[in-house]
C-alpha atoms as an extended CHARMM CRD file, in Angstrom:
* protein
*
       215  EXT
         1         1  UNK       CA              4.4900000000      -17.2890000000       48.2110000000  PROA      1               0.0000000000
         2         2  UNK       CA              5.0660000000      -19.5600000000       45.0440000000  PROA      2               0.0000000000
         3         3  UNK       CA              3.4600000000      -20.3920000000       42.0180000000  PROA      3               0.0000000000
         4         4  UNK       CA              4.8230000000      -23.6360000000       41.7010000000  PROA      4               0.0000000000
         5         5  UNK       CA              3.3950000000      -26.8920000000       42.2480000000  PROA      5               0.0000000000
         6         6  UNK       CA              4.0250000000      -27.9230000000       46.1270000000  PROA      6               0.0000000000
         7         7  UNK       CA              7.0200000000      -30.2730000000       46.2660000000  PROA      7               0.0000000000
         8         8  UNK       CA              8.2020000000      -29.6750000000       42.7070000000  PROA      8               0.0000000000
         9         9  UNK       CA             11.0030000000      -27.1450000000       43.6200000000  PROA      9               0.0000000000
        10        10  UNK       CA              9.6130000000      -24.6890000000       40.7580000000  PROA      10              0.0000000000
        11        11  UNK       CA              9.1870000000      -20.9330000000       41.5460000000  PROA      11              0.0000000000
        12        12  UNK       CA              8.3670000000      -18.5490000000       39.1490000000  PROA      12              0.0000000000
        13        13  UNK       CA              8.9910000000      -15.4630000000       41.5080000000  PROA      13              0.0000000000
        14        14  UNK       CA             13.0070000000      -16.7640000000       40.6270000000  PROA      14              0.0000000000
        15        15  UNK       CA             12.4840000000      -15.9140000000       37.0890000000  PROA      15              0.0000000000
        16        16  UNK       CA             13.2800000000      -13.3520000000       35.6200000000  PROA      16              0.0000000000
        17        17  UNK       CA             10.4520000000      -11.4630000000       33.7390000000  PROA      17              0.0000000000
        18        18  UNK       CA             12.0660000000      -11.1660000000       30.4770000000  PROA      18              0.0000000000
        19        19  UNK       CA             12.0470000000      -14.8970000000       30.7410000000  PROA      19              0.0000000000
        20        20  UNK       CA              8.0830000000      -14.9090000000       31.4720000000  PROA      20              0.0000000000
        21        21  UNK       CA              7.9480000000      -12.7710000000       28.5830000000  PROA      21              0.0000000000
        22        22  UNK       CA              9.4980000000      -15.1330000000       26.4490000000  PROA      22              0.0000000000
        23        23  UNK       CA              7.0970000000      -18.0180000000       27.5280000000  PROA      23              0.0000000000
        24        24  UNK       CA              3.8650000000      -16.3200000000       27.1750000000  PROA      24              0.0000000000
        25        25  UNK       CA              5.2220000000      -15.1390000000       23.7380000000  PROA      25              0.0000000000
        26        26  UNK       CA              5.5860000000      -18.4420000000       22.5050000000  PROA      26              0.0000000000
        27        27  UNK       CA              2.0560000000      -19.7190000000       24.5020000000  PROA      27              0.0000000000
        28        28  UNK       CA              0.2820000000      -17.0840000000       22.4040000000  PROA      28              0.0000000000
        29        29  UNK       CA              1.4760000000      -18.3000000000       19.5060000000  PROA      29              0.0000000000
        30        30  UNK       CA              1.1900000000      -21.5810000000       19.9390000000  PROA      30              0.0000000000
        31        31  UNK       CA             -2.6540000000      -21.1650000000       20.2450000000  PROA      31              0.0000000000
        32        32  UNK       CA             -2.4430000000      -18.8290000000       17.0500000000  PROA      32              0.0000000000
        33        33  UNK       CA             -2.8570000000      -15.5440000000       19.1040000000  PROA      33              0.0000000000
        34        34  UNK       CA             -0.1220000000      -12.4310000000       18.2570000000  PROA      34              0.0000000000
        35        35  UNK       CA              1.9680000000      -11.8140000000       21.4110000000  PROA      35              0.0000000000
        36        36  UNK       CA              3.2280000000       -8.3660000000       21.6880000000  PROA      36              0.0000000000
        37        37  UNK       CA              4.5070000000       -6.3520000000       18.9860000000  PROA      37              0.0000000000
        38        38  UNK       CA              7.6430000000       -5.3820000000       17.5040000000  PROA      38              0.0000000000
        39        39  UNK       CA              7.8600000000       -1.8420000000       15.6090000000  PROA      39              0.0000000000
        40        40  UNK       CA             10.2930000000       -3.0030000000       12.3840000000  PROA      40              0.0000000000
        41        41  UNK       CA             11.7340000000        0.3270000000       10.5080000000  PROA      41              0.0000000000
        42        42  UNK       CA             12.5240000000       -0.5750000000        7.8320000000  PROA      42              0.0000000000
        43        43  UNK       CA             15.9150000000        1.3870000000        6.5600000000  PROA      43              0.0000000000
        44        44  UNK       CA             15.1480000000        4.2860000000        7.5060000000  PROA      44              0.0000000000
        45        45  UNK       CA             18.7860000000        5.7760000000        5.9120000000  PROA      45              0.0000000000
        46        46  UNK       CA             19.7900000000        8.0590000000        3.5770000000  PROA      46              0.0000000000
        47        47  UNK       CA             20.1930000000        5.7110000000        0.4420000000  PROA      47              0.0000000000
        48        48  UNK       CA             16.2980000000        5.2850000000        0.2030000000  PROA      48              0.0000000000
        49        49  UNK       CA             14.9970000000        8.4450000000        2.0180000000  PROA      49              0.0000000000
        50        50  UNK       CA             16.6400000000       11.2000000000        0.0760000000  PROA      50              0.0000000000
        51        51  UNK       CA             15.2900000000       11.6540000000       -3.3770000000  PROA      51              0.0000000000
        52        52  UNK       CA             18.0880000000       14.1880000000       -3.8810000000  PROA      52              0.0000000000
        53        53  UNK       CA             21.0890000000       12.1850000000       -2.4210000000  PROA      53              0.0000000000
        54        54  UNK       CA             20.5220000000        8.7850000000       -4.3150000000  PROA      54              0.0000000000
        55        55  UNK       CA             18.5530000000        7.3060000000       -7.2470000000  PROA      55              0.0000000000
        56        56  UNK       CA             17.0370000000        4.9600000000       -4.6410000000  PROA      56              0.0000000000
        57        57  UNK       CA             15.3980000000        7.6640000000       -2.5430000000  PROA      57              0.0000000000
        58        58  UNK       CA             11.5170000000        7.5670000000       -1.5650000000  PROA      58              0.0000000000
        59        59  UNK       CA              9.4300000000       11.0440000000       -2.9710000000  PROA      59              0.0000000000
        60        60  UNK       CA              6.9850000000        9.5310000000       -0.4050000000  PROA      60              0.0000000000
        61        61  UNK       CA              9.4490000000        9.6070000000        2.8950000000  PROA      61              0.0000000000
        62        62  UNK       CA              9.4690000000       12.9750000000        4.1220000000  PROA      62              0.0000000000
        63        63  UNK       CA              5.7340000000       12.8880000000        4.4400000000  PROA      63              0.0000000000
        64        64  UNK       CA              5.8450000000        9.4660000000        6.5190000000  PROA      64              0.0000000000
        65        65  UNK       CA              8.8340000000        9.9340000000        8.6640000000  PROA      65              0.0000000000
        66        66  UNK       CA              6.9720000000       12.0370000000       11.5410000000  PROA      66              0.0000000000
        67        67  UNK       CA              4.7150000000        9.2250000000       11.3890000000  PROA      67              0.0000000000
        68        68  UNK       CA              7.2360000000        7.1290000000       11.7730000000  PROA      68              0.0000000000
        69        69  UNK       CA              8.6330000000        8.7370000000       15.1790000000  PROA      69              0.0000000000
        70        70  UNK       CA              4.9510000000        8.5920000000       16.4770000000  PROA      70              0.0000000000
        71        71  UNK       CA              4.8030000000        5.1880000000       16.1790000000  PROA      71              0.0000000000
        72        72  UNK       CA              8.6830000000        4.7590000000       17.9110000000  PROA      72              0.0000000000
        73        73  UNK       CA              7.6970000000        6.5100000000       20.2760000000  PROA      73              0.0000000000
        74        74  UNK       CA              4.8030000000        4.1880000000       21.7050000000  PROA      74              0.0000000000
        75        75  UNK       CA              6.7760000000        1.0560000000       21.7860000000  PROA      75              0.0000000000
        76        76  UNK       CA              9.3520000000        1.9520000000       23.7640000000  PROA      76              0.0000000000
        77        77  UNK       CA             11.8260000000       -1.3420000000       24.4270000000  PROA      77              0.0000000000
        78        78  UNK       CA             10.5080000000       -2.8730000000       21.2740000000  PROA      78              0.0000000000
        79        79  UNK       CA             11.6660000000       -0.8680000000       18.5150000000  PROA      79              0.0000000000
        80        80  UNK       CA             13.8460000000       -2.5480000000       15.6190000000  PROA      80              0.0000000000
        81        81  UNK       CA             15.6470000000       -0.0580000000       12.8460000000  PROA      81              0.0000000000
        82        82  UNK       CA             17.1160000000       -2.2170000000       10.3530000000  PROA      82              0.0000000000
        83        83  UNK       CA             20.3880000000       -1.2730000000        7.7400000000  PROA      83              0.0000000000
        84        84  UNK       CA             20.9080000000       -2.4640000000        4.3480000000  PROA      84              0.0000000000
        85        85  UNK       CA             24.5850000000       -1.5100000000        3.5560000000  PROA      85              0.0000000000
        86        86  UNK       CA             26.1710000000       -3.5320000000        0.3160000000  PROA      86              0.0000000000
        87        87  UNK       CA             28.2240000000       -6.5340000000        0.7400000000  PROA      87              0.0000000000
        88        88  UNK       CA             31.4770000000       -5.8240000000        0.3280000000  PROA      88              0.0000000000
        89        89  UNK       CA             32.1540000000       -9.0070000000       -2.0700000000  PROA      89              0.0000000000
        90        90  UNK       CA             28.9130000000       -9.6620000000       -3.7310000000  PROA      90              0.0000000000
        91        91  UNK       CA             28.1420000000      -13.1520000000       -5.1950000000  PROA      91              0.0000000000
        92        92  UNK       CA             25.3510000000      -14.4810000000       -7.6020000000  PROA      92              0.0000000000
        93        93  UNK       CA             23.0310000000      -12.2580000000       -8.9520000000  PROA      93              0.0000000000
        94        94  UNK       CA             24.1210000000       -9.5670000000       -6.5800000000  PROA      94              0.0000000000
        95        95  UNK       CA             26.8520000000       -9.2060000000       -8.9950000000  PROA      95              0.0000000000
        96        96  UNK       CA             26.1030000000       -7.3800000000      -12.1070000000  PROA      96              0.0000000000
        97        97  UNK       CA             22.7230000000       -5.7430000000       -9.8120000000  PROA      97              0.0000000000
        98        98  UNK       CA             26.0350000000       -3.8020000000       -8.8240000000  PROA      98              0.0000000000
        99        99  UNK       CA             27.2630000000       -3.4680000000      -12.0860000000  PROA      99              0.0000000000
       100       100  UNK       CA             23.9710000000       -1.4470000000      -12.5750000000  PROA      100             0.0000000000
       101       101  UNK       CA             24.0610000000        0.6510000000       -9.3190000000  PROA      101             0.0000000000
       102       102  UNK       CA             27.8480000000        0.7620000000       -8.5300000000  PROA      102             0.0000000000
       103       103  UNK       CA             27.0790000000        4.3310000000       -6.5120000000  PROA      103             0.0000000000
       104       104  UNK       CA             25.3680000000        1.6990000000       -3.5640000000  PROA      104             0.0000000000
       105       105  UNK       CA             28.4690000000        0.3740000000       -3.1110000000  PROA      105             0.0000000000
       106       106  UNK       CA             30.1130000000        2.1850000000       -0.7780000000  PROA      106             0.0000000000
       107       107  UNK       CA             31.1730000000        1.2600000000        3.2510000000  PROA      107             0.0000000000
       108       108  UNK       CA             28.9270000000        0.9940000000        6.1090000000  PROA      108             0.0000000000
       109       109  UNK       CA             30.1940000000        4.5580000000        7.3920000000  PROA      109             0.0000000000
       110       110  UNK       CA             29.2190000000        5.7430000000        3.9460000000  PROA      110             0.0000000000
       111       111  UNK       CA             26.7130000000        8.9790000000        5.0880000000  PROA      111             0.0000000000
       112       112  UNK       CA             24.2430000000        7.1220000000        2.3400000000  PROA      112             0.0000000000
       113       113  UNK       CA             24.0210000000        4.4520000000        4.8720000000  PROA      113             0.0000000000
       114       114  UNK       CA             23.6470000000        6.6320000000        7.3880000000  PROA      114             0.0000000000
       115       115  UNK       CA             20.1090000000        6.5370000000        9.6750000000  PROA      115             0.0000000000
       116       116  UNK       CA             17.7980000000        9.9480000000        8.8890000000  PROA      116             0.0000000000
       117       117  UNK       CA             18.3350000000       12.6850000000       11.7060000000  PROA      117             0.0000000000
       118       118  UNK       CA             14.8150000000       12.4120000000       12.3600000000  PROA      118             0.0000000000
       119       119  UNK       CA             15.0770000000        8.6600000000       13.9120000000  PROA      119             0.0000000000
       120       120  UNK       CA             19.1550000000        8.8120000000       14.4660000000  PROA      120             0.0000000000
       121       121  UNK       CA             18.7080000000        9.2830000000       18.6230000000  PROA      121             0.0000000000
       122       122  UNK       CA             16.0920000000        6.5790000000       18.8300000000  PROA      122             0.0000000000
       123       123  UNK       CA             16.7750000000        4.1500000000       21.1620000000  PROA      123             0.0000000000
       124       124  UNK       CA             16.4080000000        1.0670000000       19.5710000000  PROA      124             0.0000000000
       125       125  UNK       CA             18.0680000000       -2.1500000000       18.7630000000  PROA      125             0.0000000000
       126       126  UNK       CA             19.9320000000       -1.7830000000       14.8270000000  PROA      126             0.0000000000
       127       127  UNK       CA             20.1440000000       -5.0240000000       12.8450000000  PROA      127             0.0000000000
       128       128  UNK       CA             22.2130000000       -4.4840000000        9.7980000000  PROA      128             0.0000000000
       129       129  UNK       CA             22.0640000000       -6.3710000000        6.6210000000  PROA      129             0.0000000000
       130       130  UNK       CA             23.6230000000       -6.7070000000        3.2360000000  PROA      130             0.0000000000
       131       131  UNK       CA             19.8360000000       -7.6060000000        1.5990000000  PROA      131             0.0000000000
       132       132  UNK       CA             16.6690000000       -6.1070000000        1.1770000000  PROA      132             0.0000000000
       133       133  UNK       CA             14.7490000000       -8.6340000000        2.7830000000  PROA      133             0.0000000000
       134       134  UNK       CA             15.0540000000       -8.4170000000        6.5530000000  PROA      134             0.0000000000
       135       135  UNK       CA             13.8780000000      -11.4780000000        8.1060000000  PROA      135             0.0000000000
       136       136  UNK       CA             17.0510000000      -13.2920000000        9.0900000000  PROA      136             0.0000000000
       137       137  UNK       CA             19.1220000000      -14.5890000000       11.8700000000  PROA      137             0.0000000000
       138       138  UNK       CA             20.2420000000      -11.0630000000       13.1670000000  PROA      138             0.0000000000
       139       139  UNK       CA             16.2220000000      -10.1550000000       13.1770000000  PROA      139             0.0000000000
       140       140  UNK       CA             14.8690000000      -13.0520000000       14.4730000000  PROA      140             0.0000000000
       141       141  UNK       CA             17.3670000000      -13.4570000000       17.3530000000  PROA      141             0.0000000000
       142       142  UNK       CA             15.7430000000       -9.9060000000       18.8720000000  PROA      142             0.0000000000
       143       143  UNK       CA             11.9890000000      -10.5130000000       18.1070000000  PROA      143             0.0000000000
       144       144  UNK       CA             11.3800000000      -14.4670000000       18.2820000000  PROA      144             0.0000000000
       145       145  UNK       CA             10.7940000000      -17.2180000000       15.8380000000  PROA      145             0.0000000000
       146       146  UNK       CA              6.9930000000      -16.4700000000       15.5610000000  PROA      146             0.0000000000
       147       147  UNK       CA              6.6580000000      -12.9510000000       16.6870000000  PROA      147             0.0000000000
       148       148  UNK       CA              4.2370000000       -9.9970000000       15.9570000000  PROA      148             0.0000000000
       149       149  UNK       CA              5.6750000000       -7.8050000000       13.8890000000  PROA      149             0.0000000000
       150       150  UNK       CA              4.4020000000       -4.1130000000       13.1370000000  PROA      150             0.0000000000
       151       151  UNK       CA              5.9570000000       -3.0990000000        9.7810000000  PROA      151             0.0000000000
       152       152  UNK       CA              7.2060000000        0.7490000000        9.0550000000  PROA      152             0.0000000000
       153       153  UNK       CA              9.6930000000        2.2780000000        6.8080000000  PROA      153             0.0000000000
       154       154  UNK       CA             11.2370000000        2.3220000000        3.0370000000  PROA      154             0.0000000000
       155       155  UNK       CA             10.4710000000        1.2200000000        0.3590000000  PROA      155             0.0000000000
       156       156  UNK       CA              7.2790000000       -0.3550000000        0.6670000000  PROA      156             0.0000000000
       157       157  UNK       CA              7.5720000000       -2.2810000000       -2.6950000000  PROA      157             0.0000000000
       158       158  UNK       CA             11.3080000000       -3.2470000000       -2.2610000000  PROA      158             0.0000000000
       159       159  UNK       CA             12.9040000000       -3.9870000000        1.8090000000  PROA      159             0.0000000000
       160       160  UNK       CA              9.4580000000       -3.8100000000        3.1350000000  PROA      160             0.0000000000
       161       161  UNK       CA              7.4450000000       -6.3840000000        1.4380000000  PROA      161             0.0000000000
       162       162  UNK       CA             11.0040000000       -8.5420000000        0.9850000000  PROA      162             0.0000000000
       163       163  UNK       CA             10.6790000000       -8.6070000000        4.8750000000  PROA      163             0.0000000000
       164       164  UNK       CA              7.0960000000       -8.6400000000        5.6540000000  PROA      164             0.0000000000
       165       165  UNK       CA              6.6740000000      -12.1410000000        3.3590000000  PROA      165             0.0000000000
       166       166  UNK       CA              9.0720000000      -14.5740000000        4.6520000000  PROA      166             0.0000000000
       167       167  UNK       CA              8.6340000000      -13.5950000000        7.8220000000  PROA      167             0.0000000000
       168       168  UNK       CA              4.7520000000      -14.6240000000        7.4640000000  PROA      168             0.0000000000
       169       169  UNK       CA              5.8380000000      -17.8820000000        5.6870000000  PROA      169             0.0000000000
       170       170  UNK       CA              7.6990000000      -18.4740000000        8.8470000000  PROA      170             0.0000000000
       171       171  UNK       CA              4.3200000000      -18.1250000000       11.1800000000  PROA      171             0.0000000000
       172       172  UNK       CA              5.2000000000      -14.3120000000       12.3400000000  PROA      172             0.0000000000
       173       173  UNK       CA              2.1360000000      -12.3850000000       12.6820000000  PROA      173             0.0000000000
       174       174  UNK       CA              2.8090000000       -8.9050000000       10.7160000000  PROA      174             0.0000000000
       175       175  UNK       CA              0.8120000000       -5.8690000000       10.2990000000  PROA      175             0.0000000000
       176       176  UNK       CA              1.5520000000       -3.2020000000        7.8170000000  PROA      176             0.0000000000
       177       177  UNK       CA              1.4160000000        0.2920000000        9.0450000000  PROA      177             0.0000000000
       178       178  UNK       CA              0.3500000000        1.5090000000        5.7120000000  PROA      178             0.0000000000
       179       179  UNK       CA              1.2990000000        5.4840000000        6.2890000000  PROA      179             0.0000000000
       180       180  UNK       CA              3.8260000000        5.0500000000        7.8750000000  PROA      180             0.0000000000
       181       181  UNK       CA              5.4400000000        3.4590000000        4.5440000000  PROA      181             0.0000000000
       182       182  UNK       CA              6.9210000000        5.3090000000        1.9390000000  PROA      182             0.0000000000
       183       183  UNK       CA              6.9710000000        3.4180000000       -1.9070000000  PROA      183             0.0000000000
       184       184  UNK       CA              9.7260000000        4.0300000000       -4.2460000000  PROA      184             0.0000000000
       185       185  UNK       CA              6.8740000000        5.9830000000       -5.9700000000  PROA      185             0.0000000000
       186       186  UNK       CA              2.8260000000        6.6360000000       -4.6900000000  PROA      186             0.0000000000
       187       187  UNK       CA              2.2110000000        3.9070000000       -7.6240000000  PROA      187             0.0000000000
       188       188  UNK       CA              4.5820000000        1.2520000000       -6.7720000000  PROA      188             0.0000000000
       189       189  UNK       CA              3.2710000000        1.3760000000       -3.0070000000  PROA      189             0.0000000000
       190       190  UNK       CA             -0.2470000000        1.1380000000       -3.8490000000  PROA      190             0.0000000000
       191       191  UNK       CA              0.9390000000       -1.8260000000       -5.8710000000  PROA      191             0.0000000000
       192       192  UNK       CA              3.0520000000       -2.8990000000       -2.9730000000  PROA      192             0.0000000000
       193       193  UNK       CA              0.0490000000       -2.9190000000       -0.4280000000  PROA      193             0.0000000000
       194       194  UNK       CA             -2.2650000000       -4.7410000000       -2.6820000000  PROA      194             0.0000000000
       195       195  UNK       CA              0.6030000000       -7.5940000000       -3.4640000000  PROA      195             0.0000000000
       196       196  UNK       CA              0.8550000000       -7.4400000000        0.6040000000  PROA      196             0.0000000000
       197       197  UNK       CA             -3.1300000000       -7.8200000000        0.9800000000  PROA      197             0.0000000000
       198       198  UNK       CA             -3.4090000000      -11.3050000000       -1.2120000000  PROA      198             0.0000000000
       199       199  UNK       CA             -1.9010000000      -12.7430000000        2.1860000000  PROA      199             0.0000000000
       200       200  UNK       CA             -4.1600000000      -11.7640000000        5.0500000000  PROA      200             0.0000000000
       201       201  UNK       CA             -4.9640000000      -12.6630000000        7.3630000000  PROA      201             0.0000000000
       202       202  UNK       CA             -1.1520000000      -13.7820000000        8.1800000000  PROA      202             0.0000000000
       203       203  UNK       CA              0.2810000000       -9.9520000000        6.7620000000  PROA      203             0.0000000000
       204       204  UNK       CA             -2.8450000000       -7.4620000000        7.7140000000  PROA      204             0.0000000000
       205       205  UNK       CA             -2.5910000000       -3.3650000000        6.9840000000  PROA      205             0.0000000000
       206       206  UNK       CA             -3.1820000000       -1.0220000000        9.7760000000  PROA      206             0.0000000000
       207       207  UNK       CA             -2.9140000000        3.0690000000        9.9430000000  PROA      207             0.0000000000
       208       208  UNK       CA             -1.0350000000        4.4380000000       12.2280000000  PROA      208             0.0000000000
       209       209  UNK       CA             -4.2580000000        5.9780000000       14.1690000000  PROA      209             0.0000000000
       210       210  UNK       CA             -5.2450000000        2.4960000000       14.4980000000  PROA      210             0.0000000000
       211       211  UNK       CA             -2.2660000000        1.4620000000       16.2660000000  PROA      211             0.0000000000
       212       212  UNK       CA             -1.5990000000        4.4870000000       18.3280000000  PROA      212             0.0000000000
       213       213  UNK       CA             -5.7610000000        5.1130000000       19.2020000000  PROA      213             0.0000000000
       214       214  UNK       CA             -6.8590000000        1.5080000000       19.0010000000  PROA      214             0.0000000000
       215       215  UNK       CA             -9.7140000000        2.3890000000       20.9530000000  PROA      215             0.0000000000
């Protein structure tokens, strides 16, 4: 039996469901409705989890990170982990923001790069990029032009908020998973959250309970 009109040659039992997927995706947000989420971690690596092994590190990760795994754990097939890792010929400003943290600028294999144990067997897709902001070609290729995106990770008040903004300016809908984000310090991602808020209802903050017990 078909679904498509009689005559017209269409059947939707020929395709494929990712490709349904895809459609209803963009129907829902056409009509301004969020289509499925994507879980975003947000660099989850050594250089911003490990207070001890870099300036950079996040006093606030160890206490978000099983969090973290929860959340990974119910999206399965629609879980991003995203990289920074320095260019290796920085232009612009990028430049002497070097000159003040040359120990950043190291190669990808660098074990500061390097994913936490804790997430490292996750099976997820891995966009890597050489800024803090994450909402770019490599990003939106996997998750859509206008998709919903569910926000986790380090540092709230740096790669986090650099993503979750010009991703709303583009029309994605994203949510904030607010402990499951750790700030460069507990005041900073306070700050961070309350920046974040000024642009509801296009970013909105959830807790992880909410998202994993919506009921």
């Amino acid at each position: 039996m078909t679904a498509g009109t009689e005559g017209s040659g269409e059947d939707l039992a020929t395709e494929s469901t990712e490709d349904l997927t895809e459609e209803l995706e963009e129907d829902l947000a056409a009509m301004g409705v969020a289509p499925e989420p994507w879980l975003v971690v947000i660099d989850p690596q050594t250089l911003f989890a490990d207070s001890a092994a870099s300036p950079w590190g996040s006093p606030m990760f160890a206490d978000v990170v099983a969090t973290i795994r929860r959340l990974v754990d119910a999206h399965p097939g629609r879980v991003v982990i995203t990289r920074f890792v320095a260019d290796e010929e920085p232009t612009g400003s990028w430049v002497p923001y070097y000159r003040e943290w040359p120990f950043a600028q190291v190669p990808d294999a660098d074990p500061l790069y390097a994913v936490v144990p804790e997430l490292a067997d996750v099976d997820a897709l891995v966009v890597t990029e050489p800024t803090f902001g994450k909402w770019r070609d490599m990003l939106q290729a996997v998750v859509g032009e206008t998709p919903h995106l569910r926000l986790a990770g380090v540092a709230t008040d740096c790669c986090v908020i650099a993503t979750a903004l010009p991703a709303a300016d583009d029309g994605a809908f994203v949510e904030v998973v607010t402990d499951a984000c750790a700030g460069s310090t507990p005041e900073n991602h306070a700050l961070a959250l309350q920046q974040m808020a000024l642009f509801a209802p296009q970013v909105t903050q959830v807790t992880a309970a909410q998202v994993l017990d919506p009921s």
